[in-house]
C-alpha positions as CSV (number, residue, x, y, z in Angstrom):
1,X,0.0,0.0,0.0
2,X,2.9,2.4,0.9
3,X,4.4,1.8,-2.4
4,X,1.4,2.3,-4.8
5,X,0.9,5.9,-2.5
6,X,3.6,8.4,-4.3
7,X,2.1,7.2,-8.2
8,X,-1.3,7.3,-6.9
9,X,-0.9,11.5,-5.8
10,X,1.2,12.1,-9.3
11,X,-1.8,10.6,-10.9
12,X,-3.9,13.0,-8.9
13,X,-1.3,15.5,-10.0
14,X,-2.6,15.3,-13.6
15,X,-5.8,16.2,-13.0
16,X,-5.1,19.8,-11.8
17,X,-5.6,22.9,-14.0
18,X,-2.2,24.7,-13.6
19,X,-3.7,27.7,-15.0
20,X,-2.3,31.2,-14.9
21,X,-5.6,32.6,-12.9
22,X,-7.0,30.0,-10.8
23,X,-7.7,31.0,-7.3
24,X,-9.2,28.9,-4.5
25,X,-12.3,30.1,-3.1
26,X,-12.0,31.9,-0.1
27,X,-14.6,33.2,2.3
28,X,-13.4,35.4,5.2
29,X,-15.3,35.1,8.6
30,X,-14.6,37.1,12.2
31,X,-15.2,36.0,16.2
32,X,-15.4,38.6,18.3
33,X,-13.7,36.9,21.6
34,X,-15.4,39.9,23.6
35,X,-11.9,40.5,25.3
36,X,-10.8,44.0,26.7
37,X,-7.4,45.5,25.8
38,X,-6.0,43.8,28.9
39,X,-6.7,40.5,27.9
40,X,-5.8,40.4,24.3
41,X,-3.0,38.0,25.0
42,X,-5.1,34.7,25.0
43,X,-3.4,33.0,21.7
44,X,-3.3,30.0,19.7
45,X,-0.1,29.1,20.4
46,X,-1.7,28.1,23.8
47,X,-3.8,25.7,22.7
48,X,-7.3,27.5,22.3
49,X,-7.5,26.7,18.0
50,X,-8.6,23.0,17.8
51,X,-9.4,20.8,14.7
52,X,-11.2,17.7,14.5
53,X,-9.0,16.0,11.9
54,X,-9.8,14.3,8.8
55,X,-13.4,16.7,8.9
56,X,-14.3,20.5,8.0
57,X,-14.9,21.0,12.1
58,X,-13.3,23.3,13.8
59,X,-13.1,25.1,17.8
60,X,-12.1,28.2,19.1
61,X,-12.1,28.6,22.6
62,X,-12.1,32.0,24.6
63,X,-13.5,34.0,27.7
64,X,-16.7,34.2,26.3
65,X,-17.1,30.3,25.4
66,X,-16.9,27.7,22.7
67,X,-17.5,28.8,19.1
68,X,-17.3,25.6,16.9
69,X,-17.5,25.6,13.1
70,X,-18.7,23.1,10.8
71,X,-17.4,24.1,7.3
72,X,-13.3,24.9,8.0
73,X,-14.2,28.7,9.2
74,X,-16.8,29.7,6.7
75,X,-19.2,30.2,9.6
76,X,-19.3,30.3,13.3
77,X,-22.1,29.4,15.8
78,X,-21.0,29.2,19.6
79,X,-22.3,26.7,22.0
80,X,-22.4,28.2,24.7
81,X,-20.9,29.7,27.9
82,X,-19.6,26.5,29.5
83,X,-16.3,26.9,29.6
84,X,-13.7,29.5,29.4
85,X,-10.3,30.1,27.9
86,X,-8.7,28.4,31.1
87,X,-10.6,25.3,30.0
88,X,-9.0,22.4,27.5
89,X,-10.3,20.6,24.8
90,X,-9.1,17.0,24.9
91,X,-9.6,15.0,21.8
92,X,-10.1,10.9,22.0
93,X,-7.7,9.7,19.6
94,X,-9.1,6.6,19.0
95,X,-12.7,6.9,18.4
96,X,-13.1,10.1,15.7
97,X,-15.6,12.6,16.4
98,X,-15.2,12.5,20.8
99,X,-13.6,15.3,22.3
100,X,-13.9,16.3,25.9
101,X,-14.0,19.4,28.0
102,X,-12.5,20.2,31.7
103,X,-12.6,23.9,32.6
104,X,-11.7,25.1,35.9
105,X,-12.1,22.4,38.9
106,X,-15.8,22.0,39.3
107,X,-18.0,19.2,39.9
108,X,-18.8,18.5,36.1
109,X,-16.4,17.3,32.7
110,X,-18.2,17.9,29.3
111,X,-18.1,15.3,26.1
112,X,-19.2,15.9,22.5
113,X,-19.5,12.5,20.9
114,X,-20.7,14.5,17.0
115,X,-17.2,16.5,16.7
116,X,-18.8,19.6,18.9
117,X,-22.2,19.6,17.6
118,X,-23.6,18.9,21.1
119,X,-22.2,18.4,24.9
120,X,-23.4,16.8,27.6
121,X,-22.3,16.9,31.2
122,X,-20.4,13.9,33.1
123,X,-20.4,14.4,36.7
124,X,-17.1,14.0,39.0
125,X,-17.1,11.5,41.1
126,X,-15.3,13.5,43.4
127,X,-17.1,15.5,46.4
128,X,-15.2,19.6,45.9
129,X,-14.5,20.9,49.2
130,X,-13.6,23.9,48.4
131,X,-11.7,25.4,51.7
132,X,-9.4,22.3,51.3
133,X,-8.9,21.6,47.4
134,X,-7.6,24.5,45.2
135,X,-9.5,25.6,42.2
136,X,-6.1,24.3,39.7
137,X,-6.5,21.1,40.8
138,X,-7.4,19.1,37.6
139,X,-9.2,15.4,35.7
140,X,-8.2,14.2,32.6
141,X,-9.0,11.2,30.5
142,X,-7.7,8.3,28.9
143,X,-10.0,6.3,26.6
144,X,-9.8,2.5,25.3
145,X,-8.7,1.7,21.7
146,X,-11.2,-0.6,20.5
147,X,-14.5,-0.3,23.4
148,X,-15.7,2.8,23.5
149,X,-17.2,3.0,26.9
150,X,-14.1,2.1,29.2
151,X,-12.7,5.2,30.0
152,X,-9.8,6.1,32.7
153,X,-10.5,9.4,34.9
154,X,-7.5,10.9,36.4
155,X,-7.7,14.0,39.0
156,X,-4.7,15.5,40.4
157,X,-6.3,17.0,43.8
158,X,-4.3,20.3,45.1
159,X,-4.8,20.3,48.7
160,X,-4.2,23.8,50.2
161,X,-5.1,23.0,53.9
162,X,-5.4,20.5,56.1
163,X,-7.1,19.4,59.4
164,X,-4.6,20.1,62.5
165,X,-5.1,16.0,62.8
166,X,-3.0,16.2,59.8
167,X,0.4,17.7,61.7
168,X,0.5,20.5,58.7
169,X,0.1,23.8,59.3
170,X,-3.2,25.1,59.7
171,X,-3.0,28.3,57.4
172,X,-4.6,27.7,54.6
173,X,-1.2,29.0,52.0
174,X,0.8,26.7,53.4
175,X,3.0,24.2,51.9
176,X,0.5,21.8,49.8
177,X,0.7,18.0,48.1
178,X,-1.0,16.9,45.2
179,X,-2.9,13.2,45.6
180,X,-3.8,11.4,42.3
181,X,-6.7,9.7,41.7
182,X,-8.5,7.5,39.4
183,X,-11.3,5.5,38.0
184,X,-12.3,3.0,35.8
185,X,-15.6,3.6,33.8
186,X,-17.8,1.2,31.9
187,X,-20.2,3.5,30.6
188,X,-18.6,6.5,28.5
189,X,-18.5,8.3,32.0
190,X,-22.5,8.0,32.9
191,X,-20.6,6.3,36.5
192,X,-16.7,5.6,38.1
193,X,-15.2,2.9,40.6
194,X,-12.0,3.8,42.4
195,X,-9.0,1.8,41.5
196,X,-7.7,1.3,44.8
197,X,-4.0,0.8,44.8
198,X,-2.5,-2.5,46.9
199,X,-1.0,-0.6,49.2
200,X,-0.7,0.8,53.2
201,X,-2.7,4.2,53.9
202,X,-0.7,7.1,54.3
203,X,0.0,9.4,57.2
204,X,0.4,12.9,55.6
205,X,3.7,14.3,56.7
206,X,5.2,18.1,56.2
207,X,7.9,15.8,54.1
208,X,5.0,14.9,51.5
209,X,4.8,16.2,48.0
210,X,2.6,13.8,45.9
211,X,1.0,10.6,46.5
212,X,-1.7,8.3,44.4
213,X,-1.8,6.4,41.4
214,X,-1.6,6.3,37.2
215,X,-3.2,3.9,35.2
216,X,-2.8,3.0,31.7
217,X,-5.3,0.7,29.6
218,X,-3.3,-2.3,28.6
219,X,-4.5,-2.4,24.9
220,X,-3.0,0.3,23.9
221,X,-3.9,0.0,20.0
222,X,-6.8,-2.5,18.3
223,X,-4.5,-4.6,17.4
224,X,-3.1,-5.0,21.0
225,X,-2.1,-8.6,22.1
226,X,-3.4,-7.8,25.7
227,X,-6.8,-8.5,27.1
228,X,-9.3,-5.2,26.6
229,X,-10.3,-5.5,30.6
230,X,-6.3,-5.0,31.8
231,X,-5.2,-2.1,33.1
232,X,-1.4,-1.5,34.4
233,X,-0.9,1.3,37.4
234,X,1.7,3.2,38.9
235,X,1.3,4.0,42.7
236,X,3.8,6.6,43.6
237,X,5.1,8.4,47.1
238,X,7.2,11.2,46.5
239,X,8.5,13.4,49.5
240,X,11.1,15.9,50.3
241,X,14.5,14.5,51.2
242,X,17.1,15.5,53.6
243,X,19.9,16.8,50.9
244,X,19.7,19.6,48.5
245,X,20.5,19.8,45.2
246,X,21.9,22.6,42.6
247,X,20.0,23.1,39.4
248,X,20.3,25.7,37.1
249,X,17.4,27.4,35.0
250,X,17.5,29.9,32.0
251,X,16.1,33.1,33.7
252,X,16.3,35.4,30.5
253,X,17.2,35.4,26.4
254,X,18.8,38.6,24.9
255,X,16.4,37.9,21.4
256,X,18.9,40.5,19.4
257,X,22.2,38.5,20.3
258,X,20.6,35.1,21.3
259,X,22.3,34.7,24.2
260,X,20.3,32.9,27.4
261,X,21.5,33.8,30.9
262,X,21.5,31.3,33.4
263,X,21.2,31.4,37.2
264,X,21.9,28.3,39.5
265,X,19.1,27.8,42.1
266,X,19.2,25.9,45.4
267,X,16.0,23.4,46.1
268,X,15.4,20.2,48.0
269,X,15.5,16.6,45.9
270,X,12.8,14.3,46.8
271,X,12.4,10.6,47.2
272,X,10.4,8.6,45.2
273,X,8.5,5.2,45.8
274,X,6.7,3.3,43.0
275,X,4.5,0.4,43.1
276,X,3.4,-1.6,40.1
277,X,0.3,-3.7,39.8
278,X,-2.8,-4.1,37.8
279,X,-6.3,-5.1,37.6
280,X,-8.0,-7.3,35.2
281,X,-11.8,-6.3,36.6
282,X,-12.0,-2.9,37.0
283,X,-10.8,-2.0,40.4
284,X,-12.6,-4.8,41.9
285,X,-9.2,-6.6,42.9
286,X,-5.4,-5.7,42.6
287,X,-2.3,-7.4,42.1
288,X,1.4,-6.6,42.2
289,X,4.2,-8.6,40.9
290,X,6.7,-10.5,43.0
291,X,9.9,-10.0,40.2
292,X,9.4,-6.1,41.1
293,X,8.7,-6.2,44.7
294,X,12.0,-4.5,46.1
295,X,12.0,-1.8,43.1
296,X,11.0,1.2,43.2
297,X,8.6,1.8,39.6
298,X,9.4,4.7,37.8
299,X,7.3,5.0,34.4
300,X,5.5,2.4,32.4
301,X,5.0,2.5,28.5
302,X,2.2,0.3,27.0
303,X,2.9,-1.2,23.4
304,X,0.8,-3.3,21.6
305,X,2.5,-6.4,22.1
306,X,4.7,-5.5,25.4
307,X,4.6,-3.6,28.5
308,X,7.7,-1.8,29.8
309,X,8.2,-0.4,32.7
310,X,11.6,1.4,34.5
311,X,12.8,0.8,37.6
312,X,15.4,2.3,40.2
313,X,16.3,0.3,43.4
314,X,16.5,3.0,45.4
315,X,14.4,6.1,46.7
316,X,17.1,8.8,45.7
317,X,16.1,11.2,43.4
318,X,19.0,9.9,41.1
319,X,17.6,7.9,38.0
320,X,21.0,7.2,36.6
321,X,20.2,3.5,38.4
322,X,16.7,2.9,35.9
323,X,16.9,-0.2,34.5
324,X,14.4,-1.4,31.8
325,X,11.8,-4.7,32.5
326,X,9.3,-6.0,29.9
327,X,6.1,-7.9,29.7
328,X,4.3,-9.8,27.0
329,X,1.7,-10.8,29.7
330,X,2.9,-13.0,32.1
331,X,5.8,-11.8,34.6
332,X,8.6,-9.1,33.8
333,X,12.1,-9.8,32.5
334,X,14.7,-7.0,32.9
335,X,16.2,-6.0,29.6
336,X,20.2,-6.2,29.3
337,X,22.2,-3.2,28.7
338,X,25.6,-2.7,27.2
339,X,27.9,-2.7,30.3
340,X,28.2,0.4,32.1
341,X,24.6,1.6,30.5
342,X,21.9,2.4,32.2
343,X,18.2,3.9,31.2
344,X,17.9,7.3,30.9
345,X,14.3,8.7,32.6
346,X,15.3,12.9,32.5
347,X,13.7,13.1,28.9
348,X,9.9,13.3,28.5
349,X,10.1,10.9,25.1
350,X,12.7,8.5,26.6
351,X,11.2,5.9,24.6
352,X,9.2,4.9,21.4
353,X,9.2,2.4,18.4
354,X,11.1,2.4,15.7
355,X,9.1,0.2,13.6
356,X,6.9,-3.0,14.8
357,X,9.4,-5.0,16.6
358,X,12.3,-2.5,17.5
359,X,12.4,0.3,20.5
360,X,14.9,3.3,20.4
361,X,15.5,4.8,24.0
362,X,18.2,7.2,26.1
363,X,20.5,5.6,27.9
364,X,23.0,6.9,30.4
365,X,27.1,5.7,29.9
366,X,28.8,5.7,33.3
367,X,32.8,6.3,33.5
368,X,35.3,4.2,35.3
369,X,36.1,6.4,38.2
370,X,34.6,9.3,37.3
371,X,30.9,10.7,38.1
372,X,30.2,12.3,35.2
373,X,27.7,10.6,32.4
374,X,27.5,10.6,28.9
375,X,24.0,10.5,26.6
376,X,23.8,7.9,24.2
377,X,21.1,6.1,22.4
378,X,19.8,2.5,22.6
379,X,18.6,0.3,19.9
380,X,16.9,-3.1,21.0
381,X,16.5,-6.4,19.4
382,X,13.3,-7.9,18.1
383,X,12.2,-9.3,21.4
384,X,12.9,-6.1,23.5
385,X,15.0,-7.4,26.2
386,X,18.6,-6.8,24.5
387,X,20.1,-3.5,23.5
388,X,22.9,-1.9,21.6
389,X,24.5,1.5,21.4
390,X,23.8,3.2,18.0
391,X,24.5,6.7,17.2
392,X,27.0,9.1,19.0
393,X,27.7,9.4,22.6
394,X,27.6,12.6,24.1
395,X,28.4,14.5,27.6
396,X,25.5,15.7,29.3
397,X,27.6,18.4,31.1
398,X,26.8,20.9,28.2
399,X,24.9,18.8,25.2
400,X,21.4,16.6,24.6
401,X,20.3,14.8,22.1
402,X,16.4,14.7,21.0
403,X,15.4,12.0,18.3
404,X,11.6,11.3,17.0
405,X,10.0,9.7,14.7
406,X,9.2,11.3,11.3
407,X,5.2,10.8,10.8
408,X,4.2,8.8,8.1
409,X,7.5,7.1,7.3
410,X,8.5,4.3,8.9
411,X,12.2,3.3,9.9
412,X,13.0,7.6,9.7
413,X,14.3,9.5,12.4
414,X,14.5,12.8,13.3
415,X,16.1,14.8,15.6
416,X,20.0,16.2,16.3
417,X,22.0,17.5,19.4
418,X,21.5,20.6,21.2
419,X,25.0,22.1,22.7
420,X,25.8,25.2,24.6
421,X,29.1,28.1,24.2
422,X,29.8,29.7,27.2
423,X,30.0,33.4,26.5
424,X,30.3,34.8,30.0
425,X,30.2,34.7,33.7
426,X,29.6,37.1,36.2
427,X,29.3,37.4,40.1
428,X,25.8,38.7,41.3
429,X,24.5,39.9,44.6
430,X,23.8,36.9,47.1
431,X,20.3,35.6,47.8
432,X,18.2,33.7,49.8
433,X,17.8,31.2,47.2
434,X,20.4,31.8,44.6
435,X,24.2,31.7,43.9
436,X,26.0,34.3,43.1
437,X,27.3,33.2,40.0
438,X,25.3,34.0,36.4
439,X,26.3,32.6,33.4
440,X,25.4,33.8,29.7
441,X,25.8,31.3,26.8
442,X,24.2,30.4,23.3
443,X,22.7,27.5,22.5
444,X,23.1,26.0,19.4
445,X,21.5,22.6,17.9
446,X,22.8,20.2,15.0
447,X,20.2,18.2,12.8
448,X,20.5,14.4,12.0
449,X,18.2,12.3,9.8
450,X,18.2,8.4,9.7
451,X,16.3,6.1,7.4
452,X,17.5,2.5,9.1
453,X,15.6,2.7,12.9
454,X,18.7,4.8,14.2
455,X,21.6,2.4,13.1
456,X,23.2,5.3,11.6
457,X,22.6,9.1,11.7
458,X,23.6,11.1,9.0
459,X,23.1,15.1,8.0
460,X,20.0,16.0,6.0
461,X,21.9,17.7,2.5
462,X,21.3,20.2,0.8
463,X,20.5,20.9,-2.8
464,X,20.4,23.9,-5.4
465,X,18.9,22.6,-8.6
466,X,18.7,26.3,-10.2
467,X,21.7,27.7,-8.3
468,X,19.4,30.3,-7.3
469,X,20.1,30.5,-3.7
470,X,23.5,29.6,-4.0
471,X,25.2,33.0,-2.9
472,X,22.9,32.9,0.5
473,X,24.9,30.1,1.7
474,X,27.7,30.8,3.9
475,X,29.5,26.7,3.1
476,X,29.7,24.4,0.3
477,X,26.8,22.4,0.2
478,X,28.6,19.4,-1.5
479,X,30.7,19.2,2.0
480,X,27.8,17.7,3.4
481,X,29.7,16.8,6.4
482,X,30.4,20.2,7.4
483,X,27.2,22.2,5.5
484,X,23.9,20.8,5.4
485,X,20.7,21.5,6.4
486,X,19.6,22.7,10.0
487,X,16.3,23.6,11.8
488,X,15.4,26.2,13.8
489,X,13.2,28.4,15.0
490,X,9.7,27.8,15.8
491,X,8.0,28.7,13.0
492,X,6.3,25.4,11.2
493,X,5.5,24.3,14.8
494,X,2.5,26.4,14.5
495,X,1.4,25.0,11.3
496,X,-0.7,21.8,11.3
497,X,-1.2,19.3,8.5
498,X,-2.4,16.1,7.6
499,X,0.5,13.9,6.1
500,X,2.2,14.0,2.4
501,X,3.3,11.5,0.9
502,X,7.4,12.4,1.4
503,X,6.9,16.0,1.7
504,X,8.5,17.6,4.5
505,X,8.3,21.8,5.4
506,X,10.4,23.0,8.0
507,X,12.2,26.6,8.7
508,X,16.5,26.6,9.6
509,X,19.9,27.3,7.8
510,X,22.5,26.1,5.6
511,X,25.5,25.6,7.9
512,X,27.1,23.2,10.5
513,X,24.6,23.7,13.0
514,X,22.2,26.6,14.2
515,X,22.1,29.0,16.6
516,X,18.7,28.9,18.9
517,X,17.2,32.3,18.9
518,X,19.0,33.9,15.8
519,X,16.4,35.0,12.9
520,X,18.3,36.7,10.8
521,X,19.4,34.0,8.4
522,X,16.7,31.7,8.3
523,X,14.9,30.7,5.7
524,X,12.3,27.9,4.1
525,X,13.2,24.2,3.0
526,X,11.2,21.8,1.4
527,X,12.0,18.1,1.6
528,X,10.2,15.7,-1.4
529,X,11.7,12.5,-0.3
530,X,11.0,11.9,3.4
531,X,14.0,14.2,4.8
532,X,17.1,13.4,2.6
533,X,17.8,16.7,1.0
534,X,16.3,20.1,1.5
535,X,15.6,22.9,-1.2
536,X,14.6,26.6,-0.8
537,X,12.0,27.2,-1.5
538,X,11.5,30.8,0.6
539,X,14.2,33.1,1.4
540,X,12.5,33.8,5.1
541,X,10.3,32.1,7.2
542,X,6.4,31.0,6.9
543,X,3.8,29.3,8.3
544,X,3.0,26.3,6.1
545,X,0.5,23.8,6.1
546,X,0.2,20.7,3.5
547,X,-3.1,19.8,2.5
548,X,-3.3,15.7,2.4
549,X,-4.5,15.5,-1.3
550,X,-3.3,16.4,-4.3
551,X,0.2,18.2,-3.8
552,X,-1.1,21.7,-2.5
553,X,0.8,23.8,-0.2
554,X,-0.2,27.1,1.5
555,X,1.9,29.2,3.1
556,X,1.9,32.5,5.1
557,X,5.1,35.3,5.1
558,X,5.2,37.4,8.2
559,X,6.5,40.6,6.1
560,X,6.8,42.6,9.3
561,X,7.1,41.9,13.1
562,X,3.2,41.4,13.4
563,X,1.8,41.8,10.2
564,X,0.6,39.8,7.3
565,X,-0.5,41.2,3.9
566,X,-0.7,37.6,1.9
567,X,-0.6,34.2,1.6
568,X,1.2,31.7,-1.4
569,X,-0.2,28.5,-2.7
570,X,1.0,25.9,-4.7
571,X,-0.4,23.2,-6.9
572,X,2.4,20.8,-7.3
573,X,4.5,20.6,-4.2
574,X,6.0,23.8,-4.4
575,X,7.6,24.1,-7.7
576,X,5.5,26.8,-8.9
577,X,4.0,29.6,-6.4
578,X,1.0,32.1,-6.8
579,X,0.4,34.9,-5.0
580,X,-2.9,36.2,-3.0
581,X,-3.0,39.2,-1.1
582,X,-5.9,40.2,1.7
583,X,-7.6,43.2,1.1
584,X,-5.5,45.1,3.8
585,X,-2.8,43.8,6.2
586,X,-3.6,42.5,9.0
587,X,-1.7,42.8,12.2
588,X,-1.9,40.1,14.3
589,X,-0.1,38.5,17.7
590,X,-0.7,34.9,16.7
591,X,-1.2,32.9,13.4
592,X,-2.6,29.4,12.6
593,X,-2.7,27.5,10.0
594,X,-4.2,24.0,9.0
595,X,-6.0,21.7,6.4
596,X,-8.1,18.6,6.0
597,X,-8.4,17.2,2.6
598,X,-8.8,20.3,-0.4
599,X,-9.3,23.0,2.5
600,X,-6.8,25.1,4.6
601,X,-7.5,27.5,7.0
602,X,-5.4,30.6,8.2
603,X,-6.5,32.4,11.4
604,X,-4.5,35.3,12.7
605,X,-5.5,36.7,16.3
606,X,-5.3,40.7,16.5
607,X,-6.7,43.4,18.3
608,X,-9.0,46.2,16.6
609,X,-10.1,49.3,18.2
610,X,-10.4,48.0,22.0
611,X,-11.9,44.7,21.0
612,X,-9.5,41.2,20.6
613,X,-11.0,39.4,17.2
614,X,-10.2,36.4,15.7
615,X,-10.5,36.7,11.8
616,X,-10.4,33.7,9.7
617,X,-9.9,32.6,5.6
618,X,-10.9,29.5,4.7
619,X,-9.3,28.3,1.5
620,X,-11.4,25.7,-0.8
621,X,-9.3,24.3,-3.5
622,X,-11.9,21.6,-4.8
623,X,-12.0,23.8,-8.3
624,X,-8.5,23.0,-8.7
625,X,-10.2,19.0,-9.4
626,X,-11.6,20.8,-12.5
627,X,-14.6,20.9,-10.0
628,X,-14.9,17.6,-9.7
629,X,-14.6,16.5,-5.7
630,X,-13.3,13.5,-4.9
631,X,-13.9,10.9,-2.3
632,X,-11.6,8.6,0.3
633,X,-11.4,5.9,-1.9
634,X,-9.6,7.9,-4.6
């Protein structure tokens, strides 16, 4: 199927009309967010623009409420004033067209089950008492892969004061924990049981800084080996420990030299305790496992055919010691390491597949004599219990490394090594809570591409068909070693796309690596063959979304800090550009921009008179079909 894709689109590709005056149709529509001056800072970047993909629906979300639209911003209709900006919109990534709602903490969730066209009310199963819980406190949901009604409530509960039975102090902003809690539904949410972990009650202490459980359905995808009814939880105790710990945090960038200043902050370490153990009828009873019982349980990963979980066999805050176990649903096997490597737990993505069979994970490499550890990445086997170093191995004083996979090819990865150039250090004045040492360095990353799982990494190149862009590179681009392609810059992260077949956007430079924070160089690449080599295709940055049929790109220049006067399209994957501009700029804080099938959208956030407005274009490129509109199936 993969292979008949790429001839199937430059089929497609025939049936365009690459004419001279063809223009998508495109209907422009406004949502007044009804916020004051003061508040015009509510953006899309944090979260508030949502998409139903693979459909024309689409959510904005702001003080004033929820206004959804059923035809890719053409028209808006809001429903309602349930929930405000600081609510979230979860969508259910495995049954299309469910999305739910949490706003502040109250005693009711919302869930759409027609892709926002109504909302009904699921009640918490927890009692709000509201002197001792605080208002961020928080529920979210994990739903099951192939049976719709099981559904997983968590709620992190923020206590903020405490009965004097408790030992804690009695004023209510005191020092507070957060308990986890969750349940097990049979009924999309109509009622909960508590899954009870297997383990002693607690006596709150002035030492305690989280306590309760995680759970994770077991089948994690439909074609999941596992049994449907399983579910695999984490029971955790975390309190403050005795020692303290230096750790150092970028308090400021200087945007016009890129330079991040650092200060070094004192804070307490904590202790951790995990428990593993599962249930295989809803809460009713728990088990643990015997091969785990002296470990402390650190994270768990559910894959369709294994279950992985780390470990540390103590209750330091160190998890140098994690070691790796896995389950195919019986008992756990620990996983075997290169000697002197450990698993790596200090990265939020510290694992995922590769392909079917294969994991990719950070380990940690361990010196003879010496305290300091090196980065590197693991590669397993096809049963998942033996792993090999691939890749470089890099010190961790001043470098990471951050690998992903590319979506929609399998076997690429994507990622590179970030590394830092001390430019300067200074003494400052002595505080409570900091040292008096500051240091000012840039940051700098390096870009790496692999097509075999992570076996080998190797620079993505760059290429100049034309020769038109030659003279804006600073390095020979046949020295690929030294001058290829590097990303930067957050630009494309705002853009959102289905997949095309091989195409790749993304914003960076032509050198040996980039510098984090420096615009003036960047530019636009396009990649036509899954990441390999890179062309120009803008000399500046733009937001960019692909549209998943037919080879069309759109894409948006910012020509001036804030303000947009025009977008480009193309027909055939970027070869050949037109031109449309609105009919006046537009200055805006935020921009989005997305597509579903022969439609785009581009929404820019801006502020008119005292009134914060969201203004949309929809883009409908079905014409380009010669009118004709197709269906799935072609």
């Amino acid at each position: 199927m993969r292979m008949l894709l790429l001839p199937v689109l430059y089929i497609l590709m025939s049936a365009l009309r690459f004419t001279d005056d063809f223009v998508p149709r495109i209907t422009e529509s406004r949502v007044d967010s009804h916020l004051q001056r003061d508040d015009r800072f509510i953006s899309f970047s944090t979260g508030k623009f949502y998409h139903f993909r693979g459909s024309e629906t689409l959510m904005l979300q702001s003080k004033s409420g929820l206004q959804v639209s059923f035809d890719n911003g053409e028209h808006w209709k809001s429903v309602g004033s349930f929930v405000n900006n600081r609510g979230r919109i979860e969508f259910d990534k495995f049954h299309h067209g469910r999305a739910f709602i949490m706003g502040d903490f109250e005693k009711v969730l919302y869930v759409t089950e027609d892709q926002g066209k109504s909302w009904e009310k699921i009640s918490l199963p927890i009692k709000r008492e509201r002197k001792k819980i605080s208002k961020d406190s928080s529920c979210y949901f994990k739903t099951h892969p192939s049976d719709k009604n099981l559904v997983l409530l968590h709620c992190n509960i923020i206590h903020k004061k405490f009965r004097p039975s408790l030992y804690w102090g009695i004023d209510e902003y005191s020092n507070v924990f957060t308990e986890a809690i969750v349940y097990v539904s049979e009924d999309s949410g109509k009622s909960f049981t508590r899954i009870g972990a297997p383990v002693e009650k607690l006596t709150v202490t002035l030492d305690l800084v989280y306590y309760g459980s995680t759970c994770e359905f077991a089948t994690s995808a439909k074609d999941s080996s596992f049994s449907k009814n399983d579910i695999y939880c984490i029971h955790k105790v975390e309190e403050l420990s005795d020692s303290q710990k230096w750790f150092s945090l970028p308090s400021s960038i200087d945007h016009s030299t890129a330079i991040f200043e650092e200060v070094t902050f004192l804070k307490p370490t904590t202790r951790v305790l995990g428990t593993l153990f599962y249930t295989s009828d809803f809460g009713q009873s728990t088990k643990t496992f015997d091969e785990l019982k002296n470990l402390s349980v650190r994270a768990i990963w559910t894959l369709p055919s294994k279950i992985l979980v780390a470990t540390s066999r103590s209750r330091d805050a160190d998890c140098a010691s994690s070691e790796l176990w896995i389950s195919t649903g019986g008992s756990f096997k620990l996983a075997h390491f290169p000697e002197g490597v450990t698993l790596s737990l200090s990265k939020p993505q510290n694992l995922f597949e590769v392909d079917s069979k294969r994991l990719l994970l950070y380990g940690n490499v361990m010196r003879n004599g010496d305290s300091r550890k090196s980065e590197c990445l693991l590669i397993s086997d096809l049963s998942g219990l033996n792993y090999s170093l691939t890749g470089p191995t890099i010190e961790q004083q001043d470098h990471s490394m951050f690998f992903g996979k590319l979506e929609n090819f399998e076997k690429s990865i994507w990622g590179g090594f970030l590394f830092r150039e001390e430019v300067n250090r200074r003494t400052l004045d002595t505080t409570v809570d900091a040292s008096s040492m500051l240091n000012e360095y840039k940051l700098y990353s390096m870009t790496k591409v692999s097509f075999d799982s992570g076996r080998t990494l190797q620079n993505p190149r760059v290429v100049d068909p034309s020769g038109k862009y030659k003279h804006l590179f600073e390095c020979d681009i046949d020295d690929i070693e030294h001058c290829s392609f590097q990303e930067a810059s957050s630009y494309y992260s705002k853009s959102g796309h289905e997949p095309m077949a091989g195409i790749l956007i993304k914003t960076g430079v032509v050198g040996d690596s980039a510098l984090i924070f420096d615009d003036k160089n960047l530019m636009t690449f396009i990649s036509r063959n899954g990441g390999a080599s890179w062309e120009v295709i803008f000399e500046y940055p733009v937001y960019a979304t692909l549209l998943n049929f037919g080879n069309i790109i759109v894409c948006v220049p910012e020509e001036n800090t804030g303000l947009y006067t025009k977008f480009f399209f193309s027909l055939d994957q970027g070869k050949n550009w037109k031109e449309y501009y609105f009919y006046k700029s537009i200055s805006a804080r935020d921009v989005i921009i997305d597509s579903s099938g022969l439609k785009a959208i581009i929404g820019f956030h801006h502020v008119d008179s005292e009134i914060a407005e969201y203004l949309f274009y929809s883009l409908d490129f079905t014409e380009a079909y010669n009118a004709k509109a197709r269906v799935a199936d072609d």
